[in-house]
C-alpha positions as CSV (number, residue, x, y, z in Angstrom):
1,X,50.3,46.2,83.0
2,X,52.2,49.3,83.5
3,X,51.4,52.7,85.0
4,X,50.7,56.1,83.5
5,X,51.5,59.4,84.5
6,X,49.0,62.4,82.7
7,X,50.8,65.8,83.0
8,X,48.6,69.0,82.3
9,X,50.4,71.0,79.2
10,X,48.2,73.3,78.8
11,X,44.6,75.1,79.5
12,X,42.7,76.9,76.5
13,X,40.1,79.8,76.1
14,X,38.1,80.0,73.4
15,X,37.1,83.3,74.5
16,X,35.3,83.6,70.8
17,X,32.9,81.0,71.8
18,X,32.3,81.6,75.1
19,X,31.1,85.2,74.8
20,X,29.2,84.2,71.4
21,X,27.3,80.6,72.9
22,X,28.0,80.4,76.8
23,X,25.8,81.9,79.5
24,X,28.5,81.6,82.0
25,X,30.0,84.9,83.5
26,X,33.6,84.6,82.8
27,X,36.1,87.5,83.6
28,X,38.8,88.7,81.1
29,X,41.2,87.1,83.6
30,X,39.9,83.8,83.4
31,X,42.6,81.1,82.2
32,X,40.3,78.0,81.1
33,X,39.6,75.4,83.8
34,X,39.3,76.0,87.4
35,X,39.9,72.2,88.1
36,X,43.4,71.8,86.8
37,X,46.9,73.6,86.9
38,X,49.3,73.8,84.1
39,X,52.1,71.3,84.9
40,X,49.8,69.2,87.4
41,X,50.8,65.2,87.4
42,X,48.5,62.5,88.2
43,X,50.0,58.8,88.3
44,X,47.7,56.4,87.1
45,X,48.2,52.3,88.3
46,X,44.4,51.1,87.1
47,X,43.1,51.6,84.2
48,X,39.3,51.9,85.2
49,X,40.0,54.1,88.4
50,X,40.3,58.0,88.4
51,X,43.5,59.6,89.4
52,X,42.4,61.3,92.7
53,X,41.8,65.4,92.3
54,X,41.8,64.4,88.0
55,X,38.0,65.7,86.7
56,X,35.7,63.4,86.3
57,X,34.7,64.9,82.8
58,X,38.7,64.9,81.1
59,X,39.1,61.5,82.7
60,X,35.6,60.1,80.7
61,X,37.4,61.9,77.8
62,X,41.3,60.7,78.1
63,X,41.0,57.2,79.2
64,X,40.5,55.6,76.4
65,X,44.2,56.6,75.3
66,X,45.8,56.0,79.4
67,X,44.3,52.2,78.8
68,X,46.1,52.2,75.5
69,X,49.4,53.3,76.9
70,X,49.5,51.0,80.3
71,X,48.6,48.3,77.9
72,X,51.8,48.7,76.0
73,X,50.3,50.9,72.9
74,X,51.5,53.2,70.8
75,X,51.1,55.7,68.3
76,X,52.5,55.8,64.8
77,X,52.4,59.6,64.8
78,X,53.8,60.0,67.9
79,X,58.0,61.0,68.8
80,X,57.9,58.5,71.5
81,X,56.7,55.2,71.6
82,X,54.3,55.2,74.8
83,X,53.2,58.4,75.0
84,X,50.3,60.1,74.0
85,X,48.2,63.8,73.7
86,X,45.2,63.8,74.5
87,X,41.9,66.7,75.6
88,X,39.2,67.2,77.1
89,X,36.5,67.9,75.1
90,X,35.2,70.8,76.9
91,X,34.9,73.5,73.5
92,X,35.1,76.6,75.6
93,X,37.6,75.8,77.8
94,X,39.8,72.3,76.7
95,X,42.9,71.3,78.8
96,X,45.5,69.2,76.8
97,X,47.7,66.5,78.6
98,X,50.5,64.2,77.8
99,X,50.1,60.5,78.9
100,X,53.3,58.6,79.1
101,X,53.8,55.0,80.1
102,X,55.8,55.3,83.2
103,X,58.9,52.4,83.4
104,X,58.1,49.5,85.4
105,X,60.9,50.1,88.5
106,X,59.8,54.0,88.3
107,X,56.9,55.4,89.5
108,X,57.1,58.8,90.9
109,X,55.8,61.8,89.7
């Protein structure tokens, strides 16, 4: 099986929604989630374990596509064969990642 790496492309704000259905107290300056930076990389070597400092919640979200990568998958609709995006399904504040399969001889990040 091959390795992963998820990169973090980009954070969202549905600033709509959260001031319409959220009781949280979110400043004007808020840029989505607090768990993950823009450009972060996480390498991923099992499957069924969490990349460490990856949250919990985008991981339950994501892996299904990360186990269809490292296993050699593909998407029709994708540029790239071994690659994939993929969200979080957080509606007020989704983060959107890339997941490539990583080449057998490389695995830094």
């Amino acid at each position: 099986m091959a390795s992963c790496k998820i990169t973090v492309l980009r954070k969202m704000i549905n600033r709509d929604f959260v001031d319409e259905y959220s009781s949280l107290d979110i400043s004007d300056q808020c840029l989505g989630c607090h768990l993950l930076t823009v450009g972060q990389e996480f390498l991923v070597e099992d499957h069924n374990n969490i990349p460490e400092g990856f949250c919990a919640w985008a991981w339950g979200d994501i892996q299904k596509d990360v186990t269809h990568i490292m296993f050699d998958g593909s998407y029709p609709w994708m540029k790239k064969p071994g690659t994939a995006i993929s969200s979080c399904s957080d509606g007020l504040m989704p983060v959107i990642f890339k997941i490539e399969k990583l080449n057998e001889t490389s695995h830094e990040i």
